[in-house]
C-alpha positions in Angstrom: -14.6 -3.9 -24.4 -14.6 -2.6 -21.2 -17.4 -1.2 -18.8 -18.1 2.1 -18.2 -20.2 2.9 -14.6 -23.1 5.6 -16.5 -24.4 8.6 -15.1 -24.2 9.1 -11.5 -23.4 5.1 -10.5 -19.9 5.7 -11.3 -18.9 8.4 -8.4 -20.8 6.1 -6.1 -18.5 3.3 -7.2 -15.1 6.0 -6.6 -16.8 7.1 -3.3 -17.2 3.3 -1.9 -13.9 2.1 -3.6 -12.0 5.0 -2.2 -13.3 4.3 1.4 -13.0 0.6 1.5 -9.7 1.5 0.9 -8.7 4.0 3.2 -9.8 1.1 5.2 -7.6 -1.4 4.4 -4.2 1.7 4.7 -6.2 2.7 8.2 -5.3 -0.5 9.4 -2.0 -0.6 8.4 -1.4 2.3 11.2 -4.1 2.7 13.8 -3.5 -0.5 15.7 0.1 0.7 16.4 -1.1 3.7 18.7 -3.2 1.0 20.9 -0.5 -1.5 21.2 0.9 -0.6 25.0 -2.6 -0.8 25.7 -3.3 -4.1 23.5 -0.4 -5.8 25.1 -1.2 -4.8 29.0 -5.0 -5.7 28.7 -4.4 -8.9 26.8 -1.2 -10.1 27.8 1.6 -10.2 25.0 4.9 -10.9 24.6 6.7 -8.2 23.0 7.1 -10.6 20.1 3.3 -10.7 19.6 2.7 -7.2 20.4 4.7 -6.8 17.0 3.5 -9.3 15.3 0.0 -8.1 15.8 0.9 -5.0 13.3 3.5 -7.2 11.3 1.1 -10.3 10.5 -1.5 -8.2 8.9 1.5 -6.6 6.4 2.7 -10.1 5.7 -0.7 -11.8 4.6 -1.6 -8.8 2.5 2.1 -8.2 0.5 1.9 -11.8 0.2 -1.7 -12.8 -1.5 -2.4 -9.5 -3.1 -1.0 -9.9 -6.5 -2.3 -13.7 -6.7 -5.8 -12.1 -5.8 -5.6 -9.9 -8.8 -5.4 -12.6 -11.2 -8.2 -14.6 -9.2 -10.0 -11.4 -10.0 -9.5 -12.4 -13.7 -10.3 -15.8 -13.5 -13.1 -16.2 -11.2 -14.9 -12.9 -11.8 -14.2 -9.6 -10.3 -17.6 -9.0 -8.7 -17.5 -12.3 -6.4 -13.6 -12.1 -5.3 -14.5 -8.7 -4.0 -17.3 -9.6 -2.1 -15.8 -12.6 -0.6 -12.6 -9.8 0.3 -15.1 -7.7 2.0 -16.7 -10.8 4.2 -13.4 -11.7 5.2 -12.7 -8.6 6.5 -15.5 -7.2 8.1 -16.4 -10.5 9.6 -12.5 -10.9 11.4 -12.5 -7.2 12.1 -15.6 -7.9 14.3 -14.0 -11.0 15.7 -10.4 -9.1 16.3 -12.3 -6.7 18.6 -13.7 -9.4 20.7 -10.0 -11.0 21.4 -9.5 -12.4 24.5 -5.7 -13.5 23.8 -3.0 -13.1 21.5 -3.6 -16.1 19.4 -7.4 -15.2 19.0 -5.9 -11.4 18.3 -3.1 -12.6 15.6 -5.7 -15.1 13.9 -8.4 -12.0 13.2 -5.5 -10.1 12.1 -4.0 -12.6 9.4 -7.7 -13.2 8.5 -8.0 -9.0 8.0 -4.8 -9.7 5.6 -6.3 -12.2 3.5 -9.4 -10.1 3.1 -7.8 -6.6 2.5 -5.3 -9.1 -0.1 -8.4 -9.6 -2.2 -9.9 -6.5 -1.7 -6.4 -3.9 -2.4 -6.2 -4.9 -6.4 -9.7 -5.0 -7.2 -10.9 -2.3 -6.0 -9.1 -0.5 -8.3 -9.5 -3.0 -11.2 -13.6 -2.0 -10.2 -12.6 2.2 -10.5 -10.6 1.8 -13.3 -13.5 -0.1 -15.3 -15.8 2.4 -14.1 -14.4 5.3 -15.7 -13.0 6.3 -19.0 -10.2 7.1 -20.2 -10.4 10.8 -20.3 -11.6 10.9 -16.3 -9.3 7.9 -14.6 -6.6 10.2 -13.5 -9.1 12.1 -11.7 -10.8 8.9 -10.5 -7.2 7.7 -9.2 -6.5 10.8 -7.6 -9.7 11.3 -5.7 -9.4 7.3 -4.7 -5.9 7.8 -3.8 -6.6 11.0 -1.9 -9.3 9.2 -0.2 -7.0 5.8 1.1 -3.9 8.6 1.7 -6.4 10.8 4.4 -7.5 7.6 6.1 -3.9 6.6 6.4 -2.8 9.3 7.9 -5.7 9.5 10.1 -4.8 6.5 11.6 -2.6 7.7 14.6 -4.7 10.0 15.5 -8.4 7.5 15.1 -6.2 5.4 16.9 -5.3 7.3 19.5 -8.6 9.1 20.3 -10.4 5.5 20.3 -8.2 3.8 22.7 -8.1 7.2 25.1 -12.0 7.9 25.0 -13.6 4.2 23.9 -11.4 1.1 23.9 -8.9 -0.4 21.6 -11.2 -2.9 20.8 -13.1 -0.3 19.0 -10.3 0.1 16.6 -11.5 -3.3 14.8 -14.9 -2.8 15.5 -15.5 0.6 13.2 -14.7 -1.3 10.2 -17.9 -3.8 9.8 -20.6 -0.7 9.5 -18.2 0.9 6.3 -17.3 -2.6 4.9 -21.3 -3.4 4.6 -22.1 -0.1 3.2 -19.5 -0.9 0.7 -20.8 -4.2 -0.2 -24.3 -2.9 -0.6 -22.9 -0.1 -3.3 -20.5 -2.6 -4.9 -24.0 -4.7 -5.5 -26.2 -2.4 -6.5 -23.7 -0.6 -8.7 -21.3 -2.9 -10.5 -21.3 -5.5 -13.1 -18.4 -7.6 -13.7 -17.9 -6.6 -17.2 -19.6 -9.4 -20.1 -16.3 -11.2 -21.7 -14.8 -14.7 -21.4 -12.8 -15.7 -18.8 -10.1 -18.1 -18.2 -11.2 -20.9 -15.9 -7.4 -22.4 -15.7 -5.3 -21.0 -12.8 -1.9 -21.5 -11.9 -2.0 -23.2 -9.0 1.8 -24.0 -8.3 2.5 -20.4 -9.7 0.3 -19.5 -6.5 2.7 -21.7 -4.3 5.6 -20.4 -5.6 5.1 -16.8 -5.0 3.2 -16.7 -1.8 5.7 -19.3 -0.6 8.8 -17.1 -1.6 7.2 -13.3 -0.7 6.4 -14.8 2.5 10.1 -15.9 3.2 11.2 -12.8 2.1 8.7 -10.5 3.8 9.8 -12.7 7.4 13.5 -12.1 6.5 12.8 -8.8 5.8 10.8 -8.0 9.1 12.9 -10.0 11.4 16.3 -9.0 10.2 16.6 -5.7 12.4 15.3 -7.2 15.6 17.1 -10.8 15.6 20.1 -9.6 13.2 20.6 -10.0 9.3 23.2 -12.4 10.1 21.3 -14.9 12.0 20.8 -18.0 10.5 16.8 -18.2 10.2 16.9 -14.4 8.6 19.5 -15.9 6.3 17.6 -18.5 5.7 14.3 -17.1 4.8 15.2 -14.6 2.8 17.5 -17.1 0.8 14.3 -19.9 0.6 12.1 -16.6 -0.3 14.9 -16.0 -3.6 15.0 -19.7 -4.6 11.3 -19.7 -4.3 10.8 -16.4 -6.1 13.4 -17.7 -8.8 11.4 -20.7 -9.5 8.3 -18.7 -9.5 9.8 -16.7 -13.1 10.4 -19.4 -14.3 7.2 -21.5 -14.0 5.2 -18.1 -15.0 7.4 -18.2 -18.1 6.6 -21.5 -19.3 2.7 -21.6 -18.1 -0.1 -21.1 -20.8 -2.4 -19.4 -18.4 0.7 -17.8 -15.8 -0.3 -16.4 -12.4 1.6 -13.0 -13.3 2.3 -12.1 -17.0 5.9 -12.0 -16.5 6.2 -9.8 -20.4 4.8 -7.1 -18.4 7.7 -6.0 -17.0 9.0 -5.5 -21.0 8.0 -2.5 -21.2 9.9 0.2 -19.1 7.3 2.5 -18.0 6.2 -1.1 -16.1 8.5 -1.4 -14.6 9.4 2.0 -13.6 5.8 3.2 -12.0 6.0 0.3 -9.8 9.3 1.0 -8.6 7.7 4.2 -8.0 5.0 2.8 -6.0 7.8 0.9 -4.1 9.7 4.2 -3.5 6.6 6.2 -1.8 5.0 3.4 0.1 8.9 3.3 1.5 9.1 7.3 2.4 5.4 7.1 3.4 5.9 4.8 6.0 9.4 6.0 7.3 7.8 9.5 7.8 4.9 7.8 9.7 6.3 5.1 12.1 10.0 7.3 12.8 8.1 10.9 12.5 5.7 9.6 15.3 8.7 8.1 17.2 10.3 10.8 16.8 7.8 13.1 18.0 7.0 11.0 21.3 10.7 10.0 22.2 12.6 13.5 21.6 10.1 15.9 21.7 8.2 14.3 24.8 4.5 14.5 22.6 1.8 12.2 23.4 0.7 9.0 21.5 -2.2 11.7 20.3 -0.4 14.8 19.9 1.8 12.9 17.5 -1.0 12.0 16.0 -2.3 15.3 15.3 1.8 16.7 14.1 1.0 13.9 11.4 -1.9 15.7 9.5 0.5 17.9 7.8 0.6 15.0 5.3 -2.8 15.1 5.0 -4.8 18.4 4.6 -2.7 19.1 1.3 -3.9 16.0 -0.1 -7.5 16.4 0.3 -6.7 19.3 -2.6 -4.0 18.3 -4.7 -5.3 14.3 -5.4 -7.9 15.4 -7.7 -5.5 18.5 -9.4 -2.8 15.5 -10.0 -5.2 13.3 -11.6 -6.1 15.6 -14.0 -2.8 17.1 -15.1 -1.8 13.0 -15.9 -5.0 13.1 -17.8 -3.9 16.2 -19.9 0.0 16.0 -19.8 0.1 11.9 -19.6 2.1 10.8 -16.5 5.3 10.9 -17.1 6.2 14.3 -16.1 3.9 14.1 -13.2 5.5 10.9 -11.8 9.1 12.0 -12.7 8.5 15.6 -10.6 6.5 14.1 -8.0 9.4 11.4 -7.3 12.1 14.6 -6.7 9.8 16.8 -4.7 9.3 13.7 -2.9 13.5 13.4 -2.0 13.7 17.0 -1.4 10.7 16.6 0.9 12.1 14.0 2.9 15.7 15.9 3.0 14.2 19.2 4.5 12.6 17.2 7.5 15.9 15.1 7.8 17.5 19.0 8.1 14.5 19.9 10.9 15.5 17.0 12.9 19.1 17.5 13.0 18.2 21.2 13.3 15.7 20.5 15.8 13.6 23.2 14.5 9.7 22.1 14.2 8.9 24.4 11.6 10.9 22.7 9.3 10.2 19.4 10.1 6.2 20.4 9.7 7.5 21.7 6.2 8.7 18.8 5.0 5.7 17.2 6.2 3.3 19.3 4.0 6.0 19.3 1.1 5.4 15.4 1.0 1.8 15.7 1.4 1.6 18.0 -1.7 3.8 15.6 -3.9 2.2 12.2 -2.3 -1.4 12.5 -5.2 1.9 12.7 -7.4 3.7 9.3 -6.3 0.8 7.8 -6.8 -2.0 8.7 -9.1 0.3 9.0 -12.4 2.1 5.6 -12.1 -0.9 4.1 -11.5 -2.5 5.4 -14.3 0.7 4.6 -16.5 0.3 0.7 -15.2 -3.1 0.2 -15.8 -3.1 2.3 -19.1 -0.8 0.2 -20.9 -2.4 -2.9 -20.3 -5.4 -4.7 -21.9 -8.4 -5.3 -20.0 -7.9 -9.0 -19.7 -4.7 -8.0 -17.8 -6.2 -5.4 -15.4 -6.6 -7.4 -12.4 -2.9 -9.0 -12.8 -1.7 -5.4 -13.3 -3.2 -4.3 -10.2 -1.9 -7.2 -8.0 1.6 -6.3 -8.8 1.5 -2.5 -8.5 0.2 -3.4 -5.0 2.4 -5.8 -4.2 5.2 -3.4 -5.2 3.8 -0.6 -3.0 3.3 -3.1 0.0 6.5 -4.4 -0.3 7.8 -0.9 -0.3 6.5 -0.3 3.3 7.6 -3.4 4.2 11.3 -3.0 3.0 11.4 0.6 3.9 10.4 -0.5 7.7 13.0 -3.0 7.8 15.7 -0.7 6.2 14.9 2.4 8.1 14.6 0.2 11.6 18.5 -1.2 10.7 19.9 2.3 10.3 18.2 3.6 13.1 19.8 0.5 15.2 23.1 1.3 14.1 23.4 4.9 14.0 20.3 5.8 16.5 20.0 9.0 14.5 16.4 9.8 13.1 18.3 12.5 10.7 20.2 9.4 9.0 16.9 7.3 8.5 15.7 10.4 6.3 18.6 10.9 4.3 19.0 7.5 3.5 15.1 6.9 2.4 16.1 10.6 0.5 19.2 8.8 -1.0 17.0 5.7 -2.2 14.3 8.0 -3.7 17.0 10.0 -5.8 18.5 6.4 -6.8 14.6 5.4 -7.9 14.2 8.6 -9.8 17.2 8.2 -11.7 16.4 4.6 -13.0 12.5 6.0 -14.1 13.7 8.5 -15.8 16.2 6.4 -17.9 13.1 3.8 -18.1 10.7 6.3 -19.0 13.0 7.9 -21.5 13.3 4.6 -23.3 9.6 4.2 -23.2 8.9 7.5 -24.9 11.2 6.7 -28.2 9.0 7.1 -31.4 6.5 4.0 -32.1 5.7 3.8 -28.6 2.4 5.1 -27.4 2.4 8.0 -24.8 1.1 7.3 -21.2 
């Protein structure tokens, strides 16, 4: 049975969901803006100047689909809470950094929080509404986290200009309480019996493994993917990950339902996930490098030639969520996907071009199909699941979308070191979209054979 938020409780719920995680994608970018000034004021190497973006990636791709299934065990209602402490508490502590020790150690503790927090808030919306509304639920919480996120050059900038860059941690206490005190007030973890047995070594295994591999991964274009520690993490992360299936496939009460990836549809809307978290970051981090280094702008005028992305969300989010609801997502997922390529091959064009306008158009073209990367696959995950499941579901599609940023990062940062063209980085993120969208359609064509129930 599952829990349905009633009369007016519900959009509270979506409101404080959708903010906390803005949040959480706010922080992915903002600090990037204020990291000349981070590293002058405080000291850092240029190793920890990166690390101070890359350790707060790491923690949360690692522990985020283990927190899902913590969700399930220990009760959805007290993992969230304790996400929210974690992070509002180091956020206030990152902003009162004195080095870049005390600055790394807020910022893996921000990871562990926004790890717990990621899956469950949406395990929270998706419990809240029914089955008729959650694609308009997911759109407006996806619309929500997607403005934030692209927001975040431009918060960033304006606070480290006008305030201080300590003020980039320090905004996020005030929201995360608000969002407790709704969370309290209006949710219930829903009443069924829960599994007290966790997988422990399962745990090990896989944040042993993504962390090797998210290292690898990270470190590869700055020290070389030959060298013999990016070698070696990302083969410890395999063997780990390897073990990890195999364990999950043997355990009575398994970290991650490994049977979930039967079914097609699966396995294809996380892959989708993966593909726009990839092209989302790649036209963030090498459109605002783009911006500053050829076309001379500011850290806060590139901030501002980013919002193209978002004004067109704040409209379409809530329109995708309810075609999935009426069509199913398929379609939605499967259009949104190509748009997306095309997108990313007309600003590709404006870069080689050097012509703005089209660059700008490609930037509003992705901002229109981003509600459609999104909303429909994760309705499609967490519609084909039981409710038992929900919180494992919801671990992996994040982990799939983190990862996707991650990889994308990595990738695009190696082409861009060996060709030191921005028009390559777009074609090949274009390339990997159109390779993406050819697997989910074969996936989602299998999925839809007779007998099989429509998503």
């Amino acid at each position: 049975m599952e829990v349905k938020a009633q009369d007016h409780s519900r959009w509270w719920i979506l409101g404080a969901m959708g903010t906390i995680l803005g949040v959480i994608l706010l922080d992915e970018t903002v600090v990037s803006v204020a990291l000349p000034t981070i590293r002058e004021e405080l000291g850092l190497s240029l190793l920890e100047a990166h690390w101070v973006v890359n350790i707060y990636l790491l923690v949360l791709a690692c522990f985020a689909g283990a927190a899902g299934r913590l969700g399930d065990v220990l009760g959805i209602r007290v993992l969230l809470s304790a996400g929210l402490l974690i992070f509002g508490l180091s956020s206030a502590l990152g902003g009162f950094a004195e080095s870049g020790f005390e600055l790394l150690t807020a910022r893996a503790a921000q990871g562990i929080g926004a790890a717990l927090i990621f899956p469950l808030s949406l395990v929270v919306l998706i419990q809240s509404f029914d089955e008729k509304e959650r694609g308009l639920a997911l759109g407006l919480y996806g619309g929500i986290g997607t403005v934030f996120l692209s927001m975040g050059p431009l918060v960033g900038g304006v606070l480290t200009e006008y305030l201080s860059w300590r003020w980039i941690f320090w905004v996020n206490p005030p929201i995360v309480l608000v969002v407790a005190l709704v969370a309290w007030v209006f949710w219930r973890d829903p009443p069924r019996q829960r599994e007290r047995e966790f997988d422990l070594k399962g745990l090990i295994l896989l944040v042993t493994g993504l962390a090797a591999i998210v290292f690898g991964v990270m470190e590869g274009p700055d020290r070389g993917w030959a060298q013999p520690e990016v070698l070696m993490a990302l083969s410890v992360g395999l063997v780990f990950l390897v073990l990890f299936v195999r364990v999950e496939q043997r355990a009575t009460s398994p970290l991650i339902a490994i049977s979930l990836f039967a079914g097609p549809g699966f396995a294809a809307s996380n892959m989708i996930l993966f593909t726009a978290q990839f092209g989302k970051i790649t036209l963030f981090v090498f459109g605002a490098s783009y911006f500053q280094s050829k076309l001379g702008f500011s850290p806060l005028t590139a901030g501002v030639a980013l919002l193209p992305i978002a004004f067109p969300q704040i409209f379409i989010a809530p329109m995708a969520g309810k075609i999935a609801d009426k069509f199913g997502s398929r379609g939605p997922s499967l259009t949104g996907t190509a748009l997306g390529a095309i997108a990313i091959l007309i600003v590709a064009l404006g870069m080689h071009l050097d012509v703005a306008a089209l660059i700008y158009a490609g930037y509003f073209l992705w901002g229109c199909c981003v509600p459609f990367l999104f909303v429909p696959p994760r309705r499609a995950i967490m519609s084909t699941v039981p409710q038992a499941l929900h919180g494992q579901a919801s671990g992996i599609s994040m982990t799939f979308q983190l990862l996707g940023g991650t990889v994308g990062m990595a990738l695009g940062s190696s082409v861009f070191a060996i060709t030191g063209s921005f028009t390559l980085v777009f074609c090949f993120v274009a390339a990997f979209a159109v390779c993406v969208l050819a697997f989910a359609y074969a996936s989602l064509a299998l999925d839809n054979k007779p007998g099989r129930p429509a998503v």
